[in-house]
BALOBA-1460 file (C-alpha; in Angstrom, 3 decimals):
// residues 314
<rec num="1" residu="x" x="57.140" y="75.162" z="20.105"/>
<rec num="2" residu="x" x="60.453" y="73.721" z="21.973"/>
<rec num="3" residu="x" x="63.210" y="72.615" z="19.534"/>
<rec num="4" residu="x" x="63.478" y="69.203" z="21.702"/>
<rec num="5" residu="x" x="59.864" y="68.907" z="20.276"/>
<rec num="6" residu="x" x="60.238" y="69.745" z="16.955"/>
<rec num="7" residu="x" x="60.583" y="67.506" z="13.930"/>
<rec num="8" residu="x" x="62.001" y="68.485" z="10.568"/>
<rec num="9" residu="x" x="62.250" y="67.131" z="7.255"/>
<rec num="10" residu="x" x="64.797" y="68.336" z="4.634"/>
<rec num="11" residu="x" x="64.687" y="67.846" z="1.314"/>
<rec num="12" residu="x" x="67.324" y="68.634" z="-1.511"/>
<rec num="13" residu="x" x="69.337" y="66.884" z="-3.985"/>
<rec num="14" residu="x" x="73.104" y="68.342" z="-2.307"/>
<rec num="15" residu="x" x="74.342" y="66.431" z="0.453"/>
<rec num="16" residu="x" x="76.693" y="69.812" z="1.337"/>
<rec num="17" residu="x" x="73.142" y="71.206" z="1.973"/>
<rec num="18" residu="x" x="72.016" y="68.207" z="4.431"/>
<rec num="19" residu="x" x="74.830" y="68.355" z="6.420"/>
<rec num="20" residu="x" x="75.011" y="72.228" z="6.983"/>
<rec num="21" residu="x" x="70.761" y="71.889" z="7.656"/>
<rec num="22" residu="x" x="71.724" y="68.489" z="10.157"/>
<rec num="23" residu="x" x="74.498" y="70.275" z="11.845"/>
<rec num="24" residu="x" x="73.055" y="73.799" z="12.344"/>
<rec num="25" residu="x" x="69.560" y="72.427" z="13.173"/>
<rec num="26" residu="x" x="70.154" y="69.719" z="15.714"/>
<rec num="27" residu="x" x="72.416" y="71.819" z="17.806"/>
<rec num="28" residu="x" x="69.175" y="74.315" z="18.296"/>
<rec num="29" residu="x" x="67.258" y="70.759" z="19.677"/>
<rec num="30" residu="x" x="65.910" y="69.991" z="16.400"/>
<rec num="31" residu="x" x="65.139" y="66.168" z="15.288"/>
<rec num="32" residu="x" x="65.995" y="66.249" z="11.617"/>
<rec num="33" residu="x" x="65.225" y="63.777" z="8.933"/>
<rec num="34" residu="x" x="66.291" y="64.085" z="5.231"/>
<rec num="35" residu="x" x="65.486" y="63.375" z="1.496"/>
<rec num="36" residu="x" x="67.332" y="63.570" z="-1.956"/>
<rec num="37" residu="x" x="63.533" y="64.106" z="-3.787"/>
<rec num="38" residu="x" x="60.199" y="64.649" z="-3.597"/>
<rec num="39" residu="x" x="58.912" y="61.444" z="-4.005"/>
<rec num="40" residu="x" x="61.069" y="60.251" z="-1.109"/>
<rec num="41" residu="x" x="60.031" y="62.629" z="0.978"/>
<rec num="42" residu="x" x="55.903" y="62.183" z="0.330"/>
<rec num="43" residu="x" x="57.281" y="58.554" z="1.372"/>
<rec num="44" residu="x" x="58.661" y="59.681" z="4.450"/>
<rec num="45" residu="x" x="55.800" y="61.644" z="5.189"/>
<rec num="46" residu="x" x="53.533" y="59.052" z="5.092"/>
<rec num="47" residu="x" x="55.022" y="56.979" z="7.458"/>
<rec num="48" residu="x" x="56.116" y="60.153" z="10.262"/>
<rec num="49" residu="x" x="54.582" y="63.151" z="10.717"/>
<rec num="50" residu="x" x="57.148" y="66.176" z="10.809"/>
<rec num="51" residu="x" x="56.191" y="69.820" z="11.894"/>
<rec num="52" residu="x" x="58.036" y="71.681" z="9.665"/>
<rec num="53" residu="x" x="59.295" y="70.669" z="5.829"/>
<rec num="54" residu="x" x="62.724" y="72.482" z="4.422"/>
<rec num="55" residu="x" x="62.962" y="72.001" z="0.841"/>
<rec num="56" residu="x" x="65.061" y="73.175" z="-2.241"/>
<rec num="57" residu="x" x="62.603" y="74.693" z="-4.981"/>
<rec num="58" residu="x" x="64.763" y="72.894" z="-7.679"/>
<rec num="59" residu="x" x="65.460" y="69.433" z="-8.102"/>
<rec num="60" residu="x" x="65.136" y="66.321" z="-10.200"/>
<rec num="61" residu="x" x="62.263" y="64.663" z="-11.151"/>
<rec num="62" residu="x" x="59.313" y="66.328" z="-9.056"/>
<rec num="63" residu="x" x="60.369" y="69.546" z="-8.114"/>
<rec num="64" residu="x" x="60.280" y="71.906" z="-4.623"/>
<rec num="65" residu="x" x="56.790" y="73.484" z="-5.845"/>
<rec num="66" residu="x" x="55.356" y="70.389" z="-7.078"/>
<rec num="67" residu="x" x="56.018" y="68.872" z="-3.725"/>
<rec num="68" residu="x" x="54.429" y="72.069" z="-1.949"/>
<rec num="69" residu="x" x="51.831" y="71.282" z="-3.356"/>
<rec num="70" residu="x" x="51.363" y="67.742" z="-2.393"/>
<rec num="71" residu="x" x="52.450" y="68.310" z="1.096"/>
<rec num="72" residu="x" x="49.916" y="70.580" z="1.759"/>
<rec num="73" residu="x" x="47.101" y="68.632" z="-0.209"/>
<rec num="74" residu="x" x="48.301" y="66.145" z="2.053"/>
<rec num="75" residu="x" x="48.747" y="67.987" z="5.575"/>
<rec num="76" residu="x" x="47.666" y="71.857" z="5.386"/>
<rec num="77" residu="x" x="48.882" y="72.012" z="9.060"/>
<rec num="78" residu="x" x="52.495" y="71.316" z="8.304"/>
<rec num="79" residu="x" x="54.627" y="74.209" z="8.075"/>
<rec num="80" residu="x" x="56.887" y="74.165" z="4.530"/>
<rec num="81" residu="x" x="60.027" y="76.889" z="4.169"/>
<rec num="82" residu="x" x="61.054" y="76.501" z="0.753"/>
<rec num="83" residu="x" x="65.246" y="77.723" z="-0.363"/>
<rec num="84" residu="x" x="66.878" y="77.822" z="-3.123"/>
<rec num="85" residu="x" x="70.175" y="79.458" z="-4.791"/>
<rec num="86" residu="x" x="67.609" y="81.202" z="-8.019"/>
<rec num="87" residu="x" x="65.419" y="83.436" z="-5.565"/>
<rec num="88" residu="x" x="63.138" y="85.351" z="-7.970"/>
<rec num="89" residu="x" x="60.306" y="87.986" z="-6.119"/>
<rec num="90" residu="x" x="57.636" y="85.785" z="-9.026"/>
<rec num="91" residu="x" x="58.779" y="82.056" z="-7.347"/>
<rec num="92" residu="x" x="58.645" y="83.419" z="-3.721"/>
<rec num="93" residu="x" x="55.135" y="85.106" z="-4.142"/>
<rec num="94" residu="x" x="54.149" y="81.494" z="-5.588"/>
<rec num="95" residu="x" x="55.486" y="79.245" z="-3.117"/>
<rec num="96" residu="x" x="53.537" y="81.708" z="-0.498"/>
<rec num="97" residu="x" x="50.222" y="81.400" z="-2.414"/>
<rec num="98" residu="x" x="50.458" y="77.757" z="-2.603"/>
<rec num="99" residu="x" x="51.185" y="77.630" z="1.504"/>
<rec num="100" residu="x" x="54.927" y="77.760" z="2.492"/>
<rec num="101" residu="x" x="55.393" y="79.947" z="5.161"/>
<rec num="102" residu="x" x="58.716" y="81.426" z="4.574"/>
<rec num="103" residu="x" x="61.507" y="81.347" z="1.288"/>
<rec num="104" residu="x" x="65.425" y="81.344" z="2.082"/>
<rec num="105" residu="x" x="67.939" y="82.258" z="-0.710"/>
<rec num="106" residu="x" x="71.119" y="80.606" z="-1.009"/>
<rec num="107" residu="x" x="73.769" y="80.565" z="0.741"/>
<rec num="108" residu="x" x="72.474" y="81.336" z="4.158"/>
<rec num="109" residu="x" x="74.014" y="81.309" z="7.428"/>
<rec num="110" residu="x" x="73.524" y="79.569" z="11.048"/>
<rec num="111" residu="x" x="72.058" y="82.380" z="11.960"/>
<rec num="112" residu="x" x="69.078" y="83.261" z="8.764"/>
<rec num="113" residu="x" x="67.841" y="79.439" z="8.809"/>
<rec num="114" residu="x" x="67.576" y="79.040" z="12.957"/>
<rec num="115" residu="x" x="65.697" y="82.487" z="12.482"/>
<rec num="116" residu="x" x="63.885" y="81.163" z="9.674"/>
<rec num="117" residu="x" x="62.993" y="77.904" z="11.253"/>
<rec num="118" residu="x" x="61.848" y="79.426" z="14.638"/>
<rec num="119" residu="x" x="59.500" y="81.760" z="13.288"/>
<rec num="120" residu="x" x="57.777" y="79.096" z="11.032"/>
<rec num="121" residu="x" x="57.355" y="76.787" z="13.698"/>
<rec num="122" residu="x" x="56.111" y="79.822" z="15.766"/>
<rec num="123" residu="x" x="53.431" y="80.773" z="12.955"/>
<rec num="124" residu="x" x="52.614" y="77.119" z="12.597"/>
<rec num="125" residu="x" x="51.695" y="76.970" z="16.697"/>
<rec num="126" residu="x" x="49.236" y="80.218" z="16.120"/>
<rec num="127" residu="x" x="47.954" y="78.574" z="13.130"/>
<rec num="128" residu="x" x="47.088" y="75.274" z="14.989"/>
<rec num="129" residu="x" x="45.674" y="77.436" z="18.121"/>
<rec num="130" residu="x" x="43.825" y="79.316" z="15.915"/>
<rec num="131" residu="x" x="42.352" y="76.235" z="14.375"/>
<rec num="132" residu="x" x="41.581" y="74.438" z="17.632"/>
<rec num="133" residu="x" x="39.625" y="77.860" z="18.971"/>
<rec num="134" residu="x" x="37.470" y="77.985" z="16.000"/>
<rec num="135" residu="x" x="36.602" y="74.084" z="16.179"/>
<rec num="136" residu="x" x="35.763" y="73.755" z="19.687"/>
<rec num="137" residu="x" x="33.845" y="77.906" z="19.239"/>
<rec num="138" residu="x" x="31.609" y="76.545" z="16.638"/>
<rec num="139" residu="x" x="31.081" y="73.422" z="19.420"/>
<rec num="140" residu="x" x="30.363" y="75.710" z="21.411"/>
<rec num="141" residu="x" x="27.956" y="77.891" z="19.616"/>
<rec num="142" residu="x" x="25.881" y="74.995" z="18.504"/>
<rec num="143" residu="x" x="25.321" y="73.524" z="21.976"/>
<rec num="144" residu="x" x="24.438" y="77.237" z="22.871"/>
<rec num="145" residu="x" x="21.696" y="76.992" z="19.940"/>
<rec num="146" residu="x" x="20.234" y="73.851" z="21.335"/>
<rec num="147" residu="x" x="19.326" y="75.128" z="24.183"/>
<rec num="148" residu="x" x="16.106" y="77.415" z="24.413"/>
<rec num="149" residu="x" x="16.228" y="78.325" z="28.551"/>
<rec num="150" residu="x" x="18.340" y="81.224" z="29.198"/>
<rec num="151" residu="x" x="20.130" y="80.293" z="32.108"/>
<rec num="152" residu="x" x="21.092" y="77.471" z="30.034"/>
<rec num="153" residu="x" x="22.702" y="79.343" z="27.448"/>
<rec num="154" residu="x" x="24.554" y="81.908" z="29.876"/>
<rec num="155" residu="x" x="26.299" y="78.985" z="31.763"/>
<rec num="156" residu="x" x="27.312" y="77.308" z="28.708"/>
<rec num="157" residu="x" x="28.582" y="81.056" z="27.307"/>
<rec num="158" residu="x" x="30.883" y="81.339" z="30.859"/>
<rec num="159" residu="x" x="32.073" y="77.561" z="30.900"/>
<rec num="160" residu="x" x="32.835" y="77.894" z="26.900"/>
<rec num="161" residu="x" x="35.353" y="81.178" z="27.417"/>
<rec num="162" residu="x" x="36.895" y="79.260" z="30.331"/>
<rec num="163" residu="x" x="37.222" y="75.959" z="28.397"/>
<rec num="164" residu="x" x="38.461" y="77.609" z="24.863"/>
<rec num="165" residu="x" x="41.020" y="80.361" z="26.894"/>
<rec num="166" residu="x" x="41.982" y="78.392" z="29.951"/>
<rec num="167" residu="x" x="41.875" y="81.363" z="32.497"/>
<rec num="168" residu="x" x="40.368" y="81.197" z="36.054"/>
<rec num="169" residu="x" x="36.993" y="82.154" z="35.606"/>
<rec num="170" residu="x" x="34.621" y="84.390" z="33.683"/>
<rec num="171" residu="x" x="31.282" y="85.870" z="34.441"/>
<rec num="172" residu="x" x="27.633" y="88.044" z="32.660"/>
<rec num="173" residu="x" x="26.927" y="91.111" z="34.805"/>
<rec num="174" residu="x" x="23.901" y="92.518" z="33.538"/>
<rec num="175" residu="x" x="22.855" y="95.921" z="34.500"/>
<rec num="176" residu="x" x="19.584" y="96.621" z="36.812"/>
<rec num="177" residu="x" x="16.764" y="99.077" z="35.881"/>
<rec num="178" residu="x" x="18.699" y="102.084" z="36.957"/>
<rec num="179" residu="x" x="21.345" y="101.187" z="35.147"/>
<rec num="180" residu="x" x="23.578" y="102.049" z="38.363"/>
<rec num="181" residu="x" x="24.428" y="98.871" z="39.216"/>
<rec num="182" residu="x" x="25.019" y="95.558" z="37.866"/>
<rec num="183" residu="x" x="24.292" y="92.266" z="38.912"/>
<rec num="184" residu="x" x="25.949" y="88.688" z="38.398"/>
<rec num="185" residu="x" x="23.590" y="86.662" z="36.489"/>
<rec num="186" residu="x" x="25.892" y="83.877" z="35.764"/>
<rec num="187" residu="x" x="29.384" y="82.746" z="36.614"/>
<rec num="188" residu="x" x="32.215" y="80.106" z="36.310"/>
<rec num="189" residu="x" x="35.081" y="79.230" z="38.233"/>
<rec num="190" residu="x" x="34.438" y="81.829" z="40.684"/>
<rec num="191" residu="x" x="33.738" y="80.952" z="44.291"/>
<rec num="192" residu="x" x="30.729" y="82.012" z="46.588"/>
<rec num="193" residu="x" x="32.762" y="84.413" z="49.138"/>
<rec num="194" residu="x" x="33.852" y="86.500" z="45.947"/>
<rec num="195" residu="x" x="30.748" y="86.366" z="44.233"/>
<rec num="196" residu="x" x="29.003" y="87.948" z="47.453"/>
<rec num="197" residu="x" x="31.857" y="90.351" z="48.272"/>
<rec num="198" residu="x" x="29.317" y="93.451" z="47.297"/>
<rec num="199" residu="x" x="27.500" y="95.519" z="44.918"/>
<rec num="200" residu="x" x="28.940" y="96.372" z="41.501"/>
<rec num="201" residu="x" x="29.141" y="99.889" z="40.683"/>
<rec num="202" residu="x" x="28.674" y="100.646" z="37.153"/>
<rec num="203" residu="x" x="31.124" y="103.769" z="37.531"/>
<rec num="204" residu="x" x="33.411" y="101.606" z="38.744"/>
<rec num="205" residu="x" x="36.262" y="99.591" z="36.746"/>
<rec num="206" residu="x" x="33.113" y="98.280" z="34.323"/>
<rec num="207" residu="x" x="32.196" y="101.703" z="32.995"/>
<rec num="208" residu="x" x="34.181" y="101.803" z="29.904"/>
<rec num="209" residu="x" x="32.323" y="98.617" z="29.119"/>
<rec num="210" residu="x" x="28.922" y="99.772" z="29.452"/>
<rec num="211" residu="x" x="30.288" y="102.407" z="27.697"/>
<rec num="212" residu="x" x="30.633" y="100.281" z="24.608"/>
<rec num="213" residu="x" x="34.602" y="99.615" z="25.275"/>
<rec num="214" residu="x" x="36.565" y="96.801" z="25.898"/>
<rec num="215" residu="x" x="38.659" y="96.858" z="28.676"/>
<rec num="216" residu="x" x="41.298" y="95.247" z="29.890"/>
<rec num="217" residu="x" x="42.747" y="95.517" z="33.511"/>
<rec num="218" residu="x" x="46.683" y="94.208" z="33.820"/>
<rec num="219" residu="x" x="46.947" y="94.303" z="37.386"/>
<rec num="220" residu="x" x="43.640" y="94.290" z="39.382"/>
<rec num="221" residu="x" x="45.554" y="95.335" z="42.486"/>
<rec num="222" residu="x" x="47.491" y="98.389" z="41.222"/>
<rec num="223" residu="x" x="44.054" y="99.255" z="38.940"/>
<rec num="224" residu="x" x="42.361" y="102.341" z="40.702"/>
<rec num="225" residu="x" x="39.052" y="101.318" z="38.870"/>
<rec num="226" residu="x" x="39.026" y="98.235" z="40.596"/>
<rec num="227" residu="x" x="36.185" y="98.295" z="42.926"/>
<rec num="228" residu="x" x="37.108" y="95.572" z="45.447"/>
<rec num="229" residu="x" x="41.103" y="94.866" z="44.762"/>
<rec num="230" residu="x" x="41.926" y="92.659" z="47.891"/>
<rec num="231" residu="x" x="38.904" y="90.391" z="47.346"/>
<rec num="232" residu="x" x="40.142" y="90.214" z="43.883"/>
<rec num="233" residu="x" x="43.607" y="89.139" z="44.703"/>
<rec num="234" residu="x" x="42.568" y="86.715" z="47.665"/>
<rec num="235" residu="x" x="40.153" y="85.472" z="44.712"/>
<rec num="236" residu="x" x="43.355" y="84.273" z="43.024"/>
<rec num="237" residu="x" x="42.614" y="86.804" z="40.314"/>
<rec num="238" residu="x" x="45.315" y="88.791" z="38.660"/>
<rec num="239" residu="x" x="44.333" y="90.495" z="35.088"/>
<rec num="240" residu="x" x="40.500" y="91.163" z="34.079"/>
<rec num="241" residu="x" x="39.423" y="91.549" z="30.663"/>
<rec num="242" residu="x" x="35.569" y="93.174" z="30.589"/>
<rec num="243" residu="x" x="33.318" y="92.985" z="27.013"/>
<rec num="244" residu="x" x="30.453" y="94.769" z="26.596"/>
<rec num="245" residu="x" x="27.189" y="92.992" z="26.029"/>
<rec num="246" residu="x" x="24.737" y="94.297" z="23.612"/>
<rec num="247" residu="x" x="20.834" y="93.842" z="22.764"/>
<rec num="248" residu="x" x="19.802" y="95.658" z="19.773"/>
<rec num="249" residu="x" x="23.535" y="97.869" z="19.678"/>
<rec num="250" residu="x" x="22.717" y="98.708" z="23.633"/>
<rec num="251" residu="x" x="24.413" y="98.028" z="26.076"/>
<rec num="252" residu="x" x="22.643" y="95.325" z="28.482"/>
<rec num="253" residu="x" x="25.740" y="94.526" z="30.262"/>
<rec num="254" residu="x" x="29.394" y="93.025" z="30.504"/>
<rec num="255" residu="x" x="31.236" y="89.983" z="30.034"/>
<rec num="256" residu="x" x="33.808" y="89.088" z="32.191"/>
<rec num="257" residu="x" x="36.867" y="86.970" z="31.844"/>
<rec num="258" residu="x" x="39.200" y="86.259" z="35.002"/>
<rec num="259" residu="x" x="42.579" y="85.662" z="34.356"/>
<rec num="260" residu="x" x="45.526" y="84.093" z="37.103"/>
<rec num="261" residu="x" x="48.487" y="85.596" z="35.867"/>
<rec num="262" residu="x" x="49.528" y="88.744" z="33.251"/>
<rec num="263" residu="x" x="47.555" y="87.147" z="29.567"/>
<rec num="264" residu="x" x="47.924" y="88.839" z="26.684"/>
<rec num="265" residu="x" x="44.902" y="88.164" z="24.423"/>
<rec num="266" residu="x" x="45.607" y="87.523" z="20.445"/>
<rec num="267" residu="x" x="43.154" y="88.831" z="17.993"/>
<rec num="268" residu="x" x="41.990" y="85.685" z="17.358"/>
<rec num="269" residu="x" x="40.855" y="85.031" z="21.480"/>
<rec num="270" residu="x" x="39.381" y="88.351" z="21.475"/>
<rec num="271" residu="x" x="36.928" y="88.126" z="18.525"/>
<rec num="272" residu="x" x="35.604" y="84.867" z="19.609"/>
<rec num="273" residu="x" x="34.672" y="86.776" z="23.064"/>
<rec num="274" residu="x" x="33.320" y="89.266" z="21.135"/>
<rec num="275" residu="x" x="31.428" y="86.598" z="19.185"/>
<rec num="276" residu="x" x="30.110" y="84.809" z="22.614"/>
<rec num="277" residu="x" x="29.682" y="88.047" z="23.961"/>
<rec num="278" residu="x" x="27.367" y="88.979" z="20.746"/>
<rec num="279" residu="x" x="25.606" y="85.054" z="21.699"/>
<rec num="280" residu="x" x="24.697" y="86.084" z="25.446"/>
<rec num="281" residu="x" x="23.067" y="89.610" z="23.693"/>
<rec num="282" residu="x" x="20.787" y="87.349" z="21.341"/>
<rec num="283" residu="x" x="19.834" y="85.147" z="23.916"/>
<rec num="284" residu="x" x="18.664" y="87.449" z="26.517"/>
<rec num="285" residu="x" x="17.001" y="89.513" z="23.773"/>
<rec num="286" residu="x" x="15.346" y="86.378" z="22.535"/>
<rec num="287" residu="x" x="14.343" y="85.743" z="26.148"/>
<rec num="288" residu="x" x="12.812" y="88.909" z="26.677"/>
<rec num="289" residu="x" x="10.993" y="88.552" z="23.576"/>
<rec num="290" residu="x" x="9.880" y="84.939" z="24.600"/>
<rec num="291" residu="x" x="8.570" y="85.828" z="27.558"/>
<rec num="292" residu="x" x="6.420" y="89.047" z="26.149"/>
<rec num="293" residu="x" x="5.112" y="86.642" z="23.427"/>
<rec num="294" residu="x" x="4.172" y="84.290" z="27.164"/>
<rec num="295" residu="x" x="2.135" y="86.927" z="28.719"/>
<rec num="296" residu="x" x="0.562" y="88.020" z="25.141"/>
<rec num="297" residu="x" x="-0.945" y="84.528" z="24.981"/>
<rec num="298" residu="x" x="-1.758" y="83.349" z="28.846"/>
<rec num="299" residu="x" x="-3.470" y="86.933" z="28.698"/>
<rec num="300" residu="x" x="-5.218" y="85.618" z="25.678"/>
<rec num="301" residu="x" x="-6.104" y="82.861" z="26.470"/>
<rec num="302" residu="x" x="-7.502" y="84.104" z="29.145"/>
<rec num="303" residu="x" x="-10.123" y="86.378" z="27.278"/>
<rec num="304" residu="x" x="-10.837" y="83.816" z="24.495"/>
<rec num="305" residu="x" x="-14.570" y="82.649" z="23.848"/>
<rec num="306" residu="x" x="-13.779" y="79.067" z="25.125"/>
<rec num="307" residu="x" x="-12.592" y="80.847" z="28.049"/>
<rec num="308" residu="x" x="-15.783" y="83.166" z="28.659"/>
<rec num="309" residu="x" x="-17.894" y="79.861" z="27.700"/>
<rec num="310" residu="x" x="-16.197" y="77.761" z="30.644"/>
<rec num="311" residu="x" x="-16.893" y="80.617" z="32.980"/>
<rec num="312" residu="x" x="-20.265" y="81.326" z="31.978"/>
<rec num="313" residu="x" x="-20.880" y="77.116" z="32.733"/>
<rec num="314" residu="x" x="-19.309" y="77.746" z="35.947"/>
């Protein structure tokens, strides 16, 4: 998060600290508010919202962990960095456990609280990523559970990993009888000319992947195990991550996600294409199975007694 963007609420009973937080803080772009207790602050609070809280663990009347704990009863999303001048290993483990995201011993310098600040309001942007991914995942997933036709449920899987990661595009290759070759069953945010640039080779740069392994390509054109570089690159395509896609722990295929520039993946993107990856599986397993159970009963149907009896009329 940008320090132009960022708003911060002190709170401690020393006006020596206020000024040294005001004057260190708002030269880095901060917007900085303050308060002499707890109670003022949950005031505050309720009338702004701030995305990060600095406050002294011991004051008058309520004190720093009391108002931990309200803030985040309040507001789990804020970020809190609680300081103090009686830092004990037992009152920093607590303040963690009840949410704050960092603890900063008196006296500190310029330096220890802008480092202390930045890297709160850096967890606090993962956090509230992290959060958003999950929300609009489980969206996701149930709109993919509605659905019962398989095509259905593959578009929504591509259009959900391009939605939740914003990259380019992102496609389910599935692999043909010999297992040679794969084919694009589904795609989004890819264009015709690409799509129809050629066969896939499964030895090619999605081997690993059928191989069980994700893989993830930096630079498609530099890539030797890129099949068709140039079309990639006209494509507008620069990294490509592939994930294998498994029915009953084999390997059925790969999803693939397009990227336009160098993307690092957190932990967090990848197991929620791992999870939508694990989604495409179970549908096309439950589609195979759906359309065995199909022929079991239009061939029984067929050779049922109400059947014979109709012919036999005939």
């Amino acid at each position: 998060m940008e320090g132009t963007k960022a708003k911060l609420l002190v709170i401690d009973d020393e006006q020596i600290v206020h000024d040294s937080c005001y004057r260190i803080l708002t030269a880095e772009g901060y917007e900085i508010d303050k308060a002499f207790t707890g109670q003022e602050a949950l005031k505050k609070m309720e009338e702004k919202t701030y995305d990060l809280v600095i406050s002294d663990l011991m004051m008058p009347g309520m004190s720093g962990m009391e108002a931990l704990k309200k803030i985040k009863e309040e507001n789990s999303d804020i970020g809190v960095i609680m300081i103090t001048g009686y830092s004990t290993a037992e009152t920093a483990v607590e303040a963690m456990k009840l949410g704050a995201f960092d603890y900063l011993p008196k006296p500190f310098t310029p330096d220890e609280l802008t480092a202390v600040v930045s890297s709160a309001l850096e967890k606090r942007e993962v956090l509230l990523k992290t959060k958003h991914l999950e929300s609009a995942y489980r969206d996701a997933t149930a709109a993919i559970s509605a659905s019962l036709n398989l095509n259905d449920v593959l578009e929504l899987i591509v259009k959900s990993v391009v939605n939740l990661l914003k990259v380019k595009g992102c496609s389910i290759n599935l692999l043909d009888v010999t297992r040679k070759n794969l084919e694009t069953r589904v795609s989004f945010g890819l264009s015709e000319r690409y799509l129809s640039k050629g066969p896939i080779d499964s030895d090619g740069s999605m081997k690993e992947s059928i191989e069980g392994k994700t893989l993830y390509i930096k630079d498609v054109v530099l890539d030797p195990r890129i099949q068709y570089p140039m079309e990639a690159r006209e494509e507008g395509i620069f990294s490509i991550l592939s994930i294998p896609l498994k029915a009953k722990e084999k390997v059925i295929g790969v999803l693939r996600v397009y990227t336009a520039e160098t993307r690092e993946f957190t932990r967090t993107e990848m197991d929620l294409m791992s999870r939508l990856a694990e989604q495409a599986g179970i549908a096309l397993m439950n589609a195979k199975f759906y359309q065995v159970v199909s022929e079991d009963y239009e061939s029984l149907k067929k050779e049922s007694p109400s059947h014979l009896s109709d012919r036999r009329s005939s």
